[in-house]
C-alpha positions in Angstrom: 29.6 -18.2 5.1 33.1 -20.1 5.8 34.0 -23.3 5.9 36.4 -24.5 8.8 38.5 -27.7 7.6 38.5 -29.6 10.8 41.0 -33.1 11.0 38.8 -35.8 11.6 41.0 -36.8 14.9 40.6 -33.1 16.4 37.0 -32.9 15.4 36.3 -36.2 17.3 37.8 -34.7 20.5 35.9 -31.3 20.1 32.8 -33.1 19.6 33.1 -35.3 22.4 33.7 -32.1 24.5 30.7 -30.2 22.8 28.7 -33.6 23.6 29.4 -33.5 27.1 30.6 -37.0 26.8 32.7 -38.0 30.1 33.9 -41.6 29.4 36.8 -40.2 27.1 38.6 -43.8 27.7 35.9 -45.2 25.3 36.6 -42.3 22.7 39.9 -42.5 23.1 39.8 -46.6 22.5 37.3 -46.5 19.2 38.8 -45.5 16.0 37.8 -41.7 14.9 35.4 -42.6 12.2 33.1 -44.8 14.9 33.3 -42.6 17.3 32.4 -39.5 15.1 29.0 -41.7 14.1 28.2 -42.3 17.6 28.2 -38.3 17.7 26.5 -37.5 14.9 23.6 -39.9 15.9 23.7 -37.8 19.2 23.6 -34.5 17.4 20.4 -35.6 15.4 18.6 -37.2 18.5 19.3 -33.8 20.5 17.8 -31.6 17.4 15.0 -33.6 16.9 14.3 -33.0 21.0 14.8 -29.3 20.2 12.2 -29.5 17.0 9.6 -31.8 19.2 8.6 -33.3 22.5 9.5 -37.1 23.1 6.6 -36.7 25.2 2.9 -37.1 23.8 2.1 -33.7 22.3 -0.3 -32.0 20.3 0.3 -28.7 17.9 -1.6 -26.7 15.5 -0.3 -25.9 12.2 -1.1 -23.1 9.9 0.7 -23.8 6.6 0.8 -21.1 4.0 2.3 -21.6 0.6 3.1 -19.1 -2.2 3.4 -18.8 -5.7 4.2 -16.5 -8.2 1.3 -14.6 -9.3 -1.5 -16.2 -7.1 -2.8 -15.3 -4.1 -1.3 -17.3 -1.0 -2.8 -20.8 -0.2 -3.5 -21.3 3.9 -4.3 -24.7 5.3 -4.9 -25.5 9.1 -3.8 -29.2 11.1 -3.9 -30.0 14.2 -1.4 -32.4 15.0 -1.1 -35.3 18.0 2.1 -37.1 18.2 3.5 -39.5 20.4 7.3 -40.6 20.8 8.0 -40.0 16.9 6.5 -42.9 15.8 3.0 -42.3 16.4 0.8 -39.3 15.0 -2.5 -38.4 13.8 -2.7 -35.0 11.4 -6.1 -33.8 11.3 -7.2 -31.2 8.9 -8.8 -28.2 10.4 -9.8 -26.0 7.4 -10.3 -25.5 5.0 -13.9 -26.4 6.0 -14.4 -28.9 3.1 -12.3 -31.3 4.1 -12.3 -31.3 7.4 -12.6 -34.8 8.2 -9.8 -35.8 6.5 -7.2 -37.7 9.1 -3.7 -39.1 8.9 -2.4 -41.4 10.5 1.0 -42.8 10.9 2.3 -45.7 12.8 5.9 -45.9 12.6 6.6 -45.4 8.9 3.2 -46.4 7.5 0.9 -43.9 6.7 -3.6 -44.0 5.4 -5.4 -41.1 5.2 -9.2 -41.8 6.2 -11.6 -39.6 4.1 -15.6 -39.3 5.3 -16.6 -40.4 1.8 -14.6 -43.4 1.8 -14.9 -46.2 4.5 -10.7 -48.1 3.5 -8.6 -45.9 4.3 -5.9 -45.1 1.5 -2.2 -45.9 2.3 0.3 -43.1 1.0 3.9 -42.4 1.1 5.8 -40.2 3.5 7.7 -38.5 0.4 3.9 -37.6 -0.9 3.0 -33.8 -1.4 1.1 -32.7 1.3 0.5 -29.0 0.3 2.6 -26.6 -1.0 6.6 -27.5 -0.8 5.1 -29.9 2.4 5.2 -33.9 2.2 3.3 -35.8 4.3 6.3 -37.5 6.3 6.9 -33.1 6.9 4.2 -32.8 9.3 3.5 -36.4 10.5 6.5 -38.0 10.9 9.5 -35.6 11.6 11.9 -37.8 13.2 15.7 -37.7 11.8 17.7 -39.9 14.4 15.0 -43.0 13.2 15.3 -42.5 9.6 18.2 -41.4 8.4 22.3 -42.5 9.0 24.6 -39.5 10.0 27.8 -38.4 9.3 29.5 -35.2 10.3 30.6 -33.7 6.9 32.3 -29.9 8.7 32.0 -27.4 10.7 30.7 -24.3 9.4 30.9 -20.8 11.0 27.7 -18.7 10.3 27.4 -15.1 11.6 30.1 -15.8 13.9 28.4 -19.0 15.3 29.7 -22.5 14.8 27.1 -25.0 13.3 27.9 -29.1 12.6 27.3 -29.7 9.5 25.4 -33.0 9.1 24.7 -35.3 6.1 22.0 -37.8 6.4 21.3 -41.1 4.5 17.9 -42.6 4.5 17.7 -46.0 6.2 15.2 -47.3 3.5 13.6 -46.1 0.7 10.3 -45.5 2.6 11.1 -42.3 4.8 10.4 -38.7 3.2 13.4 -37.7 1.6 16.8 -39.8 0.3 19.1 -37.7 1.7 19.3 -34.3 4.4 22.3 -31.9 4.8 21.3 -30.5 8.0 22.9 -27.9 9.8 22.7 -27.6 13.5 23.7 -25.1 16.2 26.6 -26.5 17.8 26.2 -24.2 20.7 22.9 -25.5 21.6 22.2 -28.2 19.2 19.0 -26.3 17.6 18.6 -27.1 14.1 19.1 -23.6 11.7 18.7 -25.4 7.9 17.9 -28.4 6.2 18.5 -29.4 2.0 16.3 -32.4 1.1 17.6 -34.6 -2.0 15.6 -37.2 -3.7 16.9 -40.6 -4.7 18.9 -39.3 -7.9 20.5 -36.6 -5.6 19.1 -33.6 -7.0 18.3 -31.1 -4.2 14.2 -30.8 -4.1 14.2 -28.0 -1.7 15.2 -26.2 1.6 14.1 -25.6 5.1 15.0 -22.9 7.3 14.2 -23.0 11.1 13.2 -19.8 12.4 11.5 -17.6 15.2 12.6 -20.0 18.0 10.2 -19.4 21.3 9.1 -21.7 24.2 6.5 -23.9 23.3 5.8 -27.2 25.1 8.5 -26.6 28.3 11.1 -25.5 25.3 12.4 -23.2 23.4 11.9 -24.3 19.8 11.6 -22.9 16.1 7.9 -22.1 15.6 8.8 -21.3 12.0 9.8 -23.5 8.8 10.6 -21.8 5.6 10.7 -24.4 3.1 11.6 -22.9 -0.8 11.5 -25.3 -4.1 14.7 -25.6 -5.4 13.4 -26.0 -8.7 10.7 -23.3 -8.9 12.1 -19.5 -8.1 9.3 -18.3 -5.7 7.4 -21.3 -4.3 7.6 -21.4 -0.4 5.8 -22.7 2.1 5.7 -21.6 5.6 5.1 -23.7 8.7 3.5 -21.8 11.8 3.5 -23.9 14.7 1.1 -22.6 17.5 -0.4 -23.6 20.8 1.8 -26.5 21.3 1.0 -28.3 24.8 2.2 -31.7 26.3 -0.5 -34.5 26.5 -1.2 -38.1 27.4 -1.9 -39.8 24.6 -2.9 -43.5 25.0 -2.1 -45.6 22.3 -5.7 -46.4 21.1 -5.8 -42.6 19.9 -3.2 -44.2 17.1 -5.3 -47.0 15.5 -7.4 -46.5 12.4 -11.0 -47.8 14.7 -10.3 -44.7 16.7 -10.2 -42.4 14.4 -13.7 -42.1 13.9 -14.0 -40.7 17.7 -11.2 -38.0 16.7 -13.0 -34.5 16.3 
C-alpha cells in the first residue's frame, strides 16, 4: 500500500471534481478545511447508500464467527430497516431463541425476550455475537453518527481510495472512532478500523463480494477480525435483500409482538 501526500488546497479541488459538485463559486469562496468537511460528510452519506437502501428494506443475515480451536458458531437474523434510523433484528436460529427481537429507534435500542414481558434497553457498542455489536447489524449508519474528516488518499492495487477518519457524535453510537476507507472511484466502502474511547483499535472490517442486491450493487460480505485476539473473525453474509414498505408502527415495541 502507498500513501499519496495530497495538499489540502489541491485535494479540495479533486474532491469537488470526484463529488460531481458544479457550484465551484461556493468551493472556491469557503476556506479549504470547510469545504473538505462538507465532502467528507458527502463521501460517508454516498457509502452508507452503497452499504444499505435509504428505502425501507429487509435482509437476512447469516453471521458466522470463529475461533481458534472450536468449531465455527452460526447465527441467523432477519433484518427490517427503515431510513437508518428505524430497525427491527429478529433472530431466526438458532431455534431457542427465536423470539428474541431488537429494536432500535434512532440510537436507542431494547431487546424483547418471550420470557420477559419489559423489554431490556442495551447499548449499541454491546457484543452481539462473535466480533458483532449490536449497533453492527441494527444501526449501520456513518453519515448520522460520526463527524468526518478526510485524512489521505491512499492507492490500493492501483485504485485510489479516500481515506476517512470518523469521530463519534456522542458517546452513545457503536464505536468512538472509524478510519474508513472508501473507493473513490465509486464511493463503495473497501475497510473499516473501529477504536474504542481510549483509542485502542478493537477490530477491523473488510467489505467484500460486492453483488446487486436491493436495485444495487453492494458488499454482501463483512469480514470483521479482533484486533486483540489472533484468529477470531466473524463473517457477515447478507442474503435475500429486497425493498419494502415499512410503516412506521412495524418500529414500536406494541408491535412487536405481531412480528413473526
Amino acid at each position: 500500500m502507498m500513501n499519496a501526500k495530497i495538499p489540502r488546497t489541491t485535494r479540495a479541488i479533486a474532491l469537488v471534481l470526484y463529488l460531481g459538485i458544479s457550484n465551484v463559486s461556493v468551493a472556491a469562496e469557503t476556506p479549504a478545511a470547510v469545504t473538505e468537511d462538507q465532502l467528507a460528510r458527502e463521501i460517508v452519506k454516498k457509502a452508507d447508500a452503497v452499504r444499505f437502501p435509504q428505502e425501507g428494506f429487509q435482509v437476512d443475515v447469516t453471521i458466522t464467527t470463529k475461533h481458534p480451536g472450536d468449531n465455527p458458531d452460526a447465527r441467523k437474523y432477519r433484518v427490517l430497516s427503515k431510513g437508518n434510523e428505524n430497525a427491527v433484528v429478529m433472530v431466526v436460529e438458532p431455534a431457542s431463541e427465536r423470539g428474541q427481537i431488537m429494536l432500535m429507534k434512532e440510537r436507542d435500542l431494547w431487546m424483547f425476550l418471550p420470557e420477559v414481558s419489559q423489554p431490556v434497553r442495551l447499548a449499541l457498542s454491546q457484543r452481539l455475537t462473535g466480533q458483532v455489536a449490536n449497533g453492527d447489524l441494527a444501526r449501520a449508519n456513518f453519515s448520522g453518527d460520526y463527524v468526518p474528516r478526510v485524512l489521505r488518499t491512499d492507492t490500493i492495487d492501483g485504485e485510489l481510495y479516500q481515506v476517512l477518519e470518523l469521530k463519534a457524535v456522542d458517546r452513545g453510537v457503536t464505536y468512538q472512532k472509524v478510519v474508513y476507507w472508501v473507493k473513490q472511484a465509486n464511493t463503495w466502502p473497501y475497510k473499516a478500523e473501529f477504536y474504542s474511547l481510549s483509542n485502542r483499535l478493537l477490530k477491523t472490517c473488510k467489505y467484500e463480494n460486492f453483488q446487486n442486491m436491493g436495485g444495487k450493487v453492494r458488499p454482501t460480505r463483512l469480514l470483521m477480525e479482533d484486533a486483540l485476539r489472533q484468529g477470531e473473525q466473524s463473517v457477515l453474509e447478507y442474503q435475500k435483500m429486497k425493498l419494502r414498505d415499512l410503516p412506521d408502527k412495524i418500529f414500536t415495541k406494541d408491535y412487536l409482538k405481531k412480528l413473526e
